[in-house]
PQR file of N, CA, C, O and H, with PARSE charges and radii, in Angstrom:
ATOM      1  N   UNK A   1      38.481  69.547  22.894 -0.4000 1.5000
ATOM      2  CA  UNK A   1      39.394  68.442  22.713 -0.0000 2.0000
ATOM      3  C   UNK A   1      40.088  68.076  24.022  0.5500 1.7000
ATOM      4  O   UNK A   1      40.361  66.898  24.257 -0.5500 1.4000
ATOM      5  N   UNK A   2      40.335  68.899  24.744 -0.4000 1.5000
ATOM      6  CA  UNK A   2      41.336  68.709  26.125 -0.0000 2.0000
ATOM      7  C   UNK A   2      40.034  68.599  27.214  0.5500 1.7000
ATOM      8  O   UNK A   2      40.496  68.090  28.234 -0.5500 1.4000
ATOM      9  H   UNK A   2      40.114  69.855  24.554  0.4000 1.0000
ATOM     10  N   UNK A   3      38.912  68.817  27.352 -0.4000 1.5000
ATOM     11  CA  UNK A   3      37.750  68.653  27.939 -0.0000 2.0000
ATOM     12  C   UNK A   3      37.768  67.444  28.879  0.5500 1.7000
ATOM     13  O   UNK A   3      37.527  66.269  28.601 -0.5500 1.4000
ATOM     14  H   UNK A   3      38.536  69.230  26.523  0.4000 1.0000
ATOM     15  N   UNK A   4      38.003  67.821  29.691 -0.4000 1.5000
ATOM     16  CA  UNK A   4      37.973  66.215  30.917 -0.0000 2.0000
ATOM     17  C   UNK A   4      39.751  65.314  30.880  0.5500 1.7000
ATOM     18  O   UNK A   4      39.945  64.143  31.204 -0.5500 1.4000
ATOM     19  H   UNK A   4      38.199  68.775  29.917  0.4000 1.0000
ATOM     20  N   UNK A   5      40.877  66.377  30.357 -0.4000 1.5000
ATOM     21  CA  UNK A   5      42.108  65.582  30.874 -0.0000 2.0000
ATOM     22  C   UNK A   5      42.374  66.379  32.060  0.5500 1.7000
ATOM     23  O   UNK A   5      41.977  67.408  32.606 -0.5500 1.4000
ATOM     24  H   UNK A   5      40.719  67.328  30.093  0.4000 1.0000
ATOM     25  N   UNK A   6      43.511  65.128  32.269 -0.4000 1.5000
ATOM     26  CA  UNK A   6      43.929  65.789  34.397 -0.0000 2.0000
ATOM     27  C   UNK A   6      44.667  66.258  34.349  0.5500 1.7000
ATOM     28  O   UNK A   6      45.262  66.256  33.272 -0.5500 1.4000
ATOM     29  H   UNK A   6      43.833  64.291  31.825  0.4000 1.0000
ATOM     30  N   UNK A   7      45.116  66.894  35.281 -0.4000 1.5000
ATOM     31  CA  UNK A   7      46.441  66.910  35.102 -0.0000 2.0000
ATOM     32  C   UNK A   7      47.615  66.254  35.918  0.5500 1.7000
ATOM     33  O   UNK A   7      48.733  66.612  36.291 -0.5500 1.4000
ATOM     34  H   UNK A   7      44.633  66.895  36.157  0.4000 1.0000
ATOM     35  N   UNK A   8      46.609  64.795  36.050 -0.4000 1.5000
ATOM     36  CA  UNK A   8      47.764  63.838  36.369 -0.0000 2.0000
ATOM     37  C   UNK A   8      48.139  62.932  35.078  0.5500 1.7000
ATOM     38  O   UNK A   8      49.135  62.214  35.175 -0.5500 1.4000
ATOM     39  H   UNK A   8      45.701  64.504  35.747  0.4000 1.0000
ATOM     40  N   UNK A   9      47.372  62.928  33.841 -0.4000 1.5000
ATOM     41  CA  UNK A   9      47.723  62.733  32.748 -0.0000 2.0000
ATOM     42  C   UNK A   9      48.448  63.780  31.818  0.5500 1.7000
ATOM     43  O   UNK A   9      49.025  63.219  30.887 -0.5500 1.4000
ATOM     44  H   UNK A   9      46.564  63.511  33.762  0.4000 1.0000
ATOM     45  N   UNK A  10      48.570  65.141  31.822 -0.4000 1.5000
ATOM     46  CA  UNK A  10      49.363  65.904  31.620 -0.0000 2.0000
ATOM     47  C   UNK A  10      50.729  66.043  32.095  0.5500 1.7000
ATOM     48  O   UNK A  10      51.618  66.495  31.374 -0.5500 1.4000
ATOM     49  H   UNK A  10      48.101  65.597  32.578  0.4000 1.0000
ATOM     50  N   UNK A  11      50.939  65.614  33.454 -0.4000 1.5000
ATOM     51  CA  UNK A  11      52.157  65.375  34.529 -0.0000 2.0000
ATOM     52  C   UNK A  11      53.213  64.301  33.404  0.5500 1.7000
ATOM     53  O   UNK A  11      54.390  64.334  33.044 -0.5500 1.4000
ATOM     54  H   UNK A  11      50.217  65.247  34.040  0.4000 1.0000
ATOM     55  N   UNK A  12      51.558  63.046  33.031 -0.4000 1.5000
ATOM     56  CA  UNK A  12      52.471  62.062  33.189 -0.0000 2.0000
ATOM     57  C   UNK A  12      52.885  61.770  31.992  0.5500 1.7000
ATOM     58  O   UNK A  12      53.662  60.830  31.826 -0.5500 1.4000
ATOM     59  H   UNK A  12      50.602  63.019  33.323  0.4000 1.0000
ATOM     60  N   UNK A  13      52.320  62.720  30.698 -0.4000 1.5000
ATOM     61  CA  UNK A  13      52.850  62.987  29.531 -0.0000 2.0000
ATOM     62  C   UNK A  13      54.348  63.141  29.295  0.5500 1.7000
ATOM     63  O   UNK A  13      55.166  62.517  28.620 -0.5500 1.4000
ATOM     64  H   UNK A  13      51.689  63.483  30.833  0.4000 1.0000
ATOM     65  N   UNK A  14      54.436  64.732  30.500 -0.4000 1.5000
ATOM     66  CA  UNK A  14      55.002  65.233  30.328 -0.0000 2.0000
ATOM     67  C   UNK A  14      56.426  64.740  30.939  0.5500 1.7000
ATOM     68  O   UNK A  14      57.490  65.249  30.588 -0.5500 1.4000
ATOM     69  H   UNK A  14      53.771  65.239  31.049  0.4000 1.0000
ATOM     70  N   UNK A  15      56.324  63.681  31.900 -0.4000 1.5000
ATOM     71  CA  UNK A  15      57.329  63.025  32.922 -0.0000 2.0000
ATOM     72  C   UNK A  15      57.904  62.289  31.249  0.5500 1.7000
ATOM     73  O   UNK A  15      58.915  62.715  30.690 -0.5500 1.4000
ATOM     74  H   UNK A  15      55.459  63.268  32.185  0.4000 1.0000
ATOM     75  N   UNK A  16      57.219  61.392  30.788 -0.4000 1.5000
ATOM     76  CA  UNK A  16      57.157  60.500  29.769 -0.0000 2.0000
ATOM     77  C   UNK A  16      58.374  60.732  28.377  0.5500 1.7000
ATOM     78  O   UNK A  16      59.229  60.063  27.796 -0.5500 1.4000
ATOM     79  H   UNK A  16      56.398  61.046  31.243  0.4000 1.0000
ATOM     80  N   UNK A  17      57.647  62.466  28.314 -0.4000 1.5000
ATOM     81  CA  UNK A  17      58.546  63.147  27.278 -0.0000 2.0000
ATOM     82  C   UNK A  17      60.143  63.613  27.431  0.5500 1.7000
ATOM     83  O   UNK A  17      61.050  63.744  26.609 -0.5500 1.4000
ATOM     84  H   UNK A  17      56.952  63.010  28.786  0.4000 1.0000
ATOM     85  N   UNK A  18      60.063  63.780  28.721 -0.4000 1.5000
ATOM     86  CA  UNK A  18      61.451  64.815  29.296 -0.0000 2.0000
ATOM     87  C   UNK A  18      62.491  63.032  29.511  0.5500 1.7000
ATOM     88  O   UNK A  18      63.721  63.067  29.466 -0.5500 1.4000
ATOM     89  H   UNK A  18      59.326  63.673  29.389  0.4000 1.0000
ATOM     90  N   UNK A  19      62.028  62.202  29.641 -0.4000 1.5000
ATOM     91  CA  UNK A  19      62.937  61.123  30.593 -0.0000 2.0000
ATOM     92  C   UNK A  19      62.885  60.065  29.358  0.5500 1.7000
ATOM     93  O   UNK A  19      63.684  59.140  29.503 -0.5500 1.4000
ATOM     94  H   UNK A  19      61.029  62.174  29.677  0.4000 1.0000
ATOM     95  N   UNK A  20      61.989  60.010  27.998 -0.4000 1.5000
ATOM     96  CA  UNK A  20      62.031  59.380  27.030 -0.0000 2.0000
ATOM     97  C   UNK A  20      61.916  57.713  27.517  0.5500 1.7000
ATOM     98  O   UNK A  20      62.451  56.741  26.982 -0.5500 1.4000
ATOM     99  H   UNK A  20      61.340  60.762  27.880  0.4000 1.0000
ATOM    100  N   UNK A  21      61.410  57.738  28.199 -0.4000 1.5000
ATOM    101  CA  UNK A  21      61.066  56.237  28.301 -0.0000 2.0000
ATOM    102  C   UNK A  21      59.771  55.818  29.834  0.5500 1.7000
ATOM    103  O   UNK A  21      59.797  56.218  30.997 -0.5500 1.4000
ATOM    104  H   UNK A  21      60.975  58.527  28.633  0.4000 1.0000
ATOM    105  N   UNK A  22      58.757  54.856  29.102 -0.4000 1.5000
ATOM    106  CA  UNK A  22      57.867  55.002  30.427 -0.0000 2.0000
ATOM    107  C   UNK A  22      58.470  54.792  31.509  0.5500 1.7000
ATOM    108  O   UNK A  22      58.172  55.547  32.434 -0.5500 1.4000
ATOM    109  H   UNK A  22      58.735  54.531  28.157  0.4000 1.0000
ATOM    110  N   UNK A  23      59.746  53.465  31.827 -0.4000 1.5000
ATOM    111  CA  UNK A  23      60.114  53.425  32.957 -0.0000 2.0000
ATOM    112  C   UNK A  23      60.531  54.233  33.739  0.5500 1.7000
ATOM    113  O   UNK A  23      60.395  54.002  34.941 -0.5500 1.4000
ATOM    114  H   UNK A  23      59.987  52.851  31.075  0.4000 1.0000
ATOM    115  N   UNK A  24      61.039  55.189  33.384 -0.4000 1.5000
ATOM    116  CA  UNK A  24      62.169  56.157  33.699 -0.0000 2.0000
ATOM    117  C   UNK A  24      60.957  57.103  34.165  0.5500 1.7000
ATOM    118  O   UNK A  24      61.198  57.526  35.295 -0.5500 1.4000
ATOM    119  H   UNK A  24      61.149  55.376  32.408  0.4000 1.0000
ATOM    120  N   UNK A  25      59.626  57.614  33.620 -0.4000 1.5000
ATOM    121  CA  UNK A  25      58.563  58.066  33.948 -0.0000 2.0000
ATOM    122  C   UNK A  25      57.776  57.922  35.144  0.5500 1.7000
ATOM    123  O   UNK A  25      57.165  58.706  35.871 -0.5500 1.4000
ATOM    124  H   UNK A  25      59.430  57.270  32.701  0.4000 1.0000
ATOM    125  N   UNK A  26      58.044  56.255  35.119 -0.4000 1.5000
ATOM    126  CA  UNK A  26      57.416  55.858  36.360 -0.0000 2.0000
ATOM    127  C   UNK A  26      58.252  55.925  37.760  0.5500 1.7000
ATOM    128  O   UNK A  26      57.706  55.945  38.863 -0.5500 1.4000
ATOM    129  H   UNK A  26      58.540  55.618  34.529  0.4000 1.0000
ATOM    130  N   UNK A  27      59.704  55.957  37.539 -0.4000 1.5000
ATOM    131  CA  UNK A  27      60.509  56.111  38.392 -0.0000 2.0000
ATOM    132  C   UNK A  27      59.979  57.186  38.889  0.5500 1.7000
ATOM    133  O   UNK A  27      59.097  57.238  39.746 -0.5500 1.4000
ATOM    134  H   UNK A  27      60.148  55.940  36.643  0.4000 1.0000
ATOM    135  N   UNK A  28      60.736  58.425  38.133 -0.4000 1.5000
ATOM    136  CA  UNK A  28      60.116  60.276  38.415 -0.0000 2.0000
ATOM    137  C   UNK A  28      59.455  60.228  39.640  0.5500 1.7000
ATOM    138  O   UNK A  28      59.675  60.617  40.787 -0.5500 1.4000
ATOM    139  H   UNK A  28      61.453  58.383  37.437  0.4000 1.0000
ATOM    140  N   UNK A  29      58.002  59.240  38.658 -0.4000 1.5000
ATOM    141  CA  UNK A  29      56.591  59.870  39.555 -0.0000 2.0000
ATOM    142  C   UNK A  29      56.092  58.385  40.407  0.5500 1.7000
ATOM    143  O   UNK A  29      55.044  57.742  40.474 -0.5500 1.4000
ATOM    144  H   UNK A  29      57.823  58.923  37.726  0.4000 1.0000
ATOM    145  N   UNK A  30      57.293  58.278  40.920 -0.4000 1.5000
ATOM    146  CA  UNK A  30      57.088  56.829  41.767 -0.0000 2.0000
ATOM    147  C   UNK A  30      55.694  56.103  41.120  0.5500 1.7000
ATOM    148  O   UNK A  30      54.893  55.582  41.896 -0.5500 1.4000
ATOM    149  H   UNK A  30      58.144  58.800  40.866  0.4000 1.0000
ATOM    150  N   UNK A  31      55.529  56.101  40.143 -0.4000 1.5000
ATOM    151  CA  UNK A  31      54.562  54.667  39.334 -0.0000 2.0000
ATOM    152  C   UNK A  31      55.170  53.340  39.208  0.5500 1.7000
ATOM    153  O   UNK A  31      56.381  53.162  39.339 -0.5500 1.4000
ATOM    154  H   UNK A  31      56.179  56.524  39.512  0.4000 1.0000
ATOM    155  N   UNK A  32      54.397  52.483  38.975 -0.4000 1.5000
ATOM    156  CA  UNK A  32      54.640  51.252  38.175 -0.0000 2.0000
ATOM    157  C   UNK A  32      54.614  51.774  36.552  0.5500 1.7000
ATOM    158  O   UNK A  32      53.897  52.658  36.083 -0.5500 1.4000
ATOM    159  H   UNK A  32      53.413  52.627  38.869  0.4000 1.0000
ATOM    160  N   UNK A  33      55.634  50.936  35.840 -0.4000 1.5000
ATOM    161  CA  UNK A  33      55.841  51.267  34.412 -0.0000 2.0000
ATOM    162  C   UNK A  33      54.289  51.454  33.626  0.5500 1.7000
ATOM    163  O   UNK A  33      53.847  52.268  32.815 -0.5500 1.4000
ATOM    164  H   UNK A  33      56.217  50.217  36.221  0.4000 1.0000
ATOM    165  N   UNK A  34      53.702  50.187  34.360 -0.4000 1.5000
ATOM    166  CA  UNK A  34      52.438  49.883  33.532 -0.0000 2.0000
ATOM    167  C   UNK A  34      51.061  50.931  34.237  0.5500 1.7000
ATOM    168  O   UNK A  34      49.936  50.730  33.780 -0.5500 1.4000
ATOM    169  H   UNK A  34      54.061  49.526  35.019  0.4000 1.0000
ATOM    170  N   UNK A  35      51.157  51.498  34.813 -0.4000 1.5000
ATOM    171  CA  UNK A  35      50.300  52.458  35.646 -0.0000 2.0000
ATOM    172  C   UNK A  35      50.774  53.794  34.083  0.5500 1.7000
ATOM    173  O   UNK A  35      50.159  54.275  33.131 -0.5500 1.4000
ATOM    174  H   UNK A  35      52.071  51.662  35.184  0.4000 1.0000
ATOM    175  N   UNK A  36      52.023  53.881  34.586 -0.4000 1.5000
ATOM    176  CA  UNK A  36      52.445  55.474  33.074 -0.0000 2.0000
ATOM    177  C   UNK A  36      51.822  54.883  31.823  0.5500 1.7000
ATOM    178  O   UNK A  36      51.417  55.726  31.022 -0.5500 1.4000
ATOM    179  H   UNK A  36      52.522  53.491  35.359  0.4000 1.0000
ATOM    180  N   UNK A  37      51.630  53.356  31.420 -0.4000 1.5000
ATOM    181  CA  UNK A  37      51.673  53.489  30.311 -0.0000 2.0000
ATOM    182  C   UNK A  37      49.917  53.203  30.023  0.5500 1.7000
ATOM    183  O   UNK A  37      49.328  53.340  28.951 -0.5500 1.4000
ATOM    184  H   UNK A  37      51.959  52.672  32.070  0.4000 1.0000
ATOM    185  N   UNK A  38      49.362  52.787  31.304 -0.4000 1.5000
ATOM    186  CA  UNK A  38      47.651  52.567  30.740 -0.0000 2.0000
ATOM    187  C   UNK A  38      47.094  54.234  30.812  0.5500 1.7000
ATOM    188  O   UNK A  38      46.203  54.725  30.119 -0.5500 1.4000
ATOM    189  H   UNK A  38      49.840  52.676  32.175  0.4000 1.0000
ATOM    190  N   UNK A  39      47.991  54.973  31.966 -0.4000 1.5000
ATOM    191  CA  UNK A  39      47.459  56.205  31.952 -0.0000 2.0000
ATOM    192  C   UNK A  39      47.782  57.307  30.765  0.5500 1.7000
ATOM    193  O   UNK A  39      47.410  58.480  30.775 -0.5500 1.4000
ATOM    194  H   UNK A  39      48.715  54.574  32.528  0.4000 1.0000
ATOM    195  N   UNK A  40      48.752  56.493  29.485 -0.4000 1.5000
ATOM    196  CA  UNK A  40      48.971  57.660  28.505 -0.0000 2.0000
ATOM    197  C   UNK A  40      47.927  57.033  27.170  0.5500 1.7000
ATOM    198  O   UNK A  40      47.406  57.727  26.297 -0.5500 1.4000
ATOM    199  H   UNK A  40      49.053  55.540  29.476  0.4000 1.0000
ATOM    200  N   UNK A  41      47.807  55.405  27.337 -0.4000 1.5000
ATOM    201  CA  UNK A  41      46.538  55.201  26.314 -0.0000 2.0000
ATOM    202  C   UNK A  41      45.360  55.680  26.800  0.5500 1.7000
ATOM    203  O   UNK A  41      44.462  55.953  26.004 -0.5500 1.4000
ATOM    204  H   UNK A  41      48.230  54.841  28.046  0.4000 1.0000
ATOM    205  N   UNK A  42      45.214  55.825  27.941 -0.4000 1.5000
ATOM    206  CA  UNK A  42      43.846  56.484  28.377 -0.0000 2.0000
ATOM    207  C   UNK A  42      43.951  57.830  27.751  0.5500 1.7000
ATOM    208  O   UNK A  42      42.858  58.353  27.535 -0.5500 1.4000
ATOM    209  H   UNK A  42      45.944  55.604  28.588  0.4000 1.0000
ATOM    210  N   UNK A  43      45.113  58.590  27.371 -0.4000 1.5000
ATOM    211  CA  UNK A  43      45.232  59.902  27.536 -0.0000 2.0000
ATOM    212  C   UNK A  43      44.825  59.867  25.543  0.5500 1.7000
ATOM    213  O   UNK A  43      43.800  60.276  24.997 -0.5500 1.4000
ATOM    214  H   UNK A  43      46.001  58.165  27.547  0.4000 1.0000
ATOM    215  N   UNK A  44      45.670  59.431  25.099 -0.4000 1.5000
ATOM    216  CA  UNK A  44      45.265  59.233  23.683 -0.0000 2.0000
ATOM    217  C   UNK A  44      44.179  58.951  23.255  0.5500 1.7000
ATOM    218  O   UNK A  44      43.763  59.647  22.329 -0.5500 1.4000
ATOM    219  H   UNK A  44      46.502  59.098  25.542  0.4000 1.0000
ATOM    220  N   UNK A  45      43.426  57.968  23.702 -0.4000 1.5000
ATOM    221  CA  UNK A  45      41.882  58.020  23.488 -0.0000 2.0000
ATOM    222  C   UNK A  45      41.249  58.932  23.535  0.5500 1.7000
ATOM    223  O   UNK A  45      40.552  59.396  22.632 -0.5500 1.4000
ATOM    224  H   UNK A  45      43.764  57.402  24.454  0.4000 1.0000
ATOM    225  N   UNK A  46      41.443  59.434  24.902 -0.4000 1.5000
ATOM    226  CA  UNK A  46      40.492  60.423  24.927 -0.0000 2.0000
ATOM    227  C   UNK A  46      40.388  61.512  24.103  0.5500 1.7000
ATOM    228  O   UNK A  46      39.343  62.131  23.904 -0.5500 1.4000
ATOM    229  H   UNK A  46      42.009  59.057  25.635  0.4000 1.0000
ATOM    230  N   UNK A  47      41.956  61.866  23.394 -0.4000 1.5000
ATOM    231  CA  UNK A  47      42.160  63.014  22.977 -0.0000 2.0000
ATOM    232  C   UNK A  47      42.038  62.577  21.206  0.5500 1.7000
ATOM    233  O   UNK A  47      42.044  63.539  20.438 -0.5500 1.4000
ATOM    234  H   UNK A  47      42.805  61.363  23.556  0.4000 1.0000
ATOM    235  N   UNK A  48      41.932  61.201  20.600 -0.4000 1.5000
ATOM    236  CA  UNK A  48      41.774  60.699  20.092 -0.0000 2.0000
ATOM    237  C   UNK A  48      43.448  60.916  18.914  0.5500 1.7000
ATOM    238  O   UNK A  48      43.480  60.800  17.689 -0.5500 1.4000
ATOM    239  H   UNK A  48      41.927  60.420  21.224  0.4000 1.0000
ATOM    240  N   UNK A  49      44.643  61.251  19.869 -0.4000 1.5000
ATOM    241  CA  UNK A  49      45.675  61.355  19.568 -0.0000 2.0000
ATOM    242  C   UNK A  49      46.843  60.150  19.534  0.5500 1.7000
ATOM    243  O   UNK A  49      46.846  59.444  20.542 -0.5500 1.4000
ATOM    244  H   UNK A  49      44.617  61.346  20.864  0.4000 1.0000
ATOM    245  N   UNK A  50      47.436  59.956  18.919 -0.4000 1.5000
ATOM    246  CA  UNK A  50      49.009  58.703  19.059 -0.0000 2.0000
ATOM    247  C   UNK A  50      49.813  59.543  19.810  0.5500 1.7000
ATOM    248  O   UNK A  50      49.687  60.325  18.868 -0.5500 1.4000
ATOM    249  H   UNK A  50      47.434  60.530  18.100  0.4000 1.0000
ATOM    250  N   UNK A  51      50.349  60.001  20.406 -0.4000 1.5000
ATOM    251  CA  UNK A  51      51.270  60.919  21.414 -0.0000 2.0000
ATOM    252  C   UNK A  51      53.077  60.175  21.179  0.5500 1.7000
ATOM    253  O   UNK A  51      54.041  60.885  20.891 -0.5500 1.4000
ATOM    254  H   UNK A  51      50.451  59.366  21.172  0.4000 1.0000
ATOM    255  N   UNK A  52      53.140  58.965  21.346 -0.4000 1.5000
ATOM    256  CA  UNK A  52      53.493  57.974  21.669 -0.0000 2.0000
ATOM    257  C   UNK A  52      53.844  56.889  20.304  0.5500 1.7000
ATOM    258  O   UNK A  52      53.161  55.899  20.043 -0.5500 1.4000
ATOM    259  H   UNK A  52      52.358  58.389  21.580  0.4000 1.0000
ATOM    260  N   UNK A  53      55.193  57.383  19.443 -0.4000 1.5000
ATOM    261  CA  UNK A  53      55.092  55.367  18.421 -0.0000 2.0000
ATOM    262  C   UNK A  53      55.866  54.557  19.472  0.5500 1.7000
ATOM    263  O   UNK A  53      57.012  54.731  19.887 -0.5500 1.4000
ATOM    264  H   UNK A  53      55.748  58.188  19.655  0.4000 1.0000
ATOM    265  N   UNK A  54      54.927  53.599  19.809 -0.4000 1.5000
ATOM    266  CA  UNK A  54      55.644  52.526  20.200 -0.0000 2.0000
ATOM    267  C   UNK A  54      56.121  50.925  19.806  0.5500 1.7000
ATOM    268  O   UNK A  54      56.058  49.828  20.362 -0.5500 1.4000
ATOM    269  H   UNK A  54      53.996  53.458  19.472  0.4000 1.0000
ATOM    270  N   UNK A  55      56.616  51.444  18.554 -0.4000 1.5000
ATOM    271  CA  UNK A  55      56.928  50.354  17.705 -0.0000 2.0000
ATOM    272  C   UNK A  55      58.660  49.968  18.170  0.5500 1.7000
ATOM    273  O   UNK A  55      59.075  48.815  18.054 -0.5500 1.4000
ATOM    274  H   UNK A  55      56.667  52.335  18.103  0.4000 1.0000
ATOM    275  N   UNK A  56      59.325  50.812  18.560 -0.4000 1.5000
ATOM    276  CA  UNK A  56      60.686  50.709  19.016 -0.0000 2.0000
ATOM    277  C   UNK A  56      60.897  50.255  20.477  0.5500 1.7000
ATOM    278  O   UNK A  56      59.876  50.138  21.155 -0.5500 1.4000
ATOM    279  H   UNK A  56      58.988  51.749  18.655  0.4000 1.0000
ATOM    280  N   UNK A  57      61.787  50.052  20.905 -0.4000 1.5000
ATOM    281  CA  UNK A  57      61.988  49.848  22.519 -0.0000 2.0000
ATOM    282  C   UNK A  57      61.496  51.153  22.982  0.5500 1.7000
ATOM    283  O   UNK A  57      60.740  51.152  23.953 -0.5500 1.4000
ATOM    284  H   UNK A  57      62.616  50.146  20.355  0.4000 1.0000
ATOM    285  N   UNK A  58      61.818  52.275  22.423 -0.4000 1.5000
ATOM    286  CA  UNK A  58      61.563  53.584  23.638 -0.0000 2.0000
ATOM    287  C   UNK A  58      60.397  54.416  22.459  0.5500 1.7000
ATOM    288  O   UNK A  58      60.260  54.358  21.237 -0.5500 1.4000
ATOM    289  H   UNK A  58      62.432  52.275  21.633  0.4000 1.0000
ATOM    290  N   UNK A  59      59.854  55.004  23.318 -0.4000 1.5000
ATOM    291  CA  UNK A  59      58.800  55.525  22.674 -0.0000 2.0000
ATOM    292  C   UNK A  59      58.988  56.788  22.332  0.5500 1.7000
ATOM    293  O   UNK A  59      58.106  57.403  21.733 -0.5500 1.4000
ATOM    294  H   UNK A  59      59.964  55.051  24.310  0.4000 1.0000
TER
END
């Protein structure tokens, strides 16, 4: 199941989780908001997981 993640998608999970919001993620890890957030649907696909509701302002 974890077979081929990075661990710059693990980083950026984990930036994601601790700071509760992608921006604040992307700050962290000097990203663009939208860089954290194509790299955590990439991460869900692959893992074929929702990690992430983003039905609210913060995820």
């Amino acid at each position: 199941m974890l077979d081929g993640v990075s661990m710059d998608q693990l980083r950026t999970f984990i930036a994601a989780a601790d700071e509760g919001s992608f921006s604040a993620a992307g700050r962290r890890l000097r990203r663009a908001q939208s860089v954290v957030s194509q790299t955590l649907a990439n991460l869900e696909g692959q893992i074929n997981v929702q990690l992430f509701d983003r039905s609210s302002r913060y995820p």
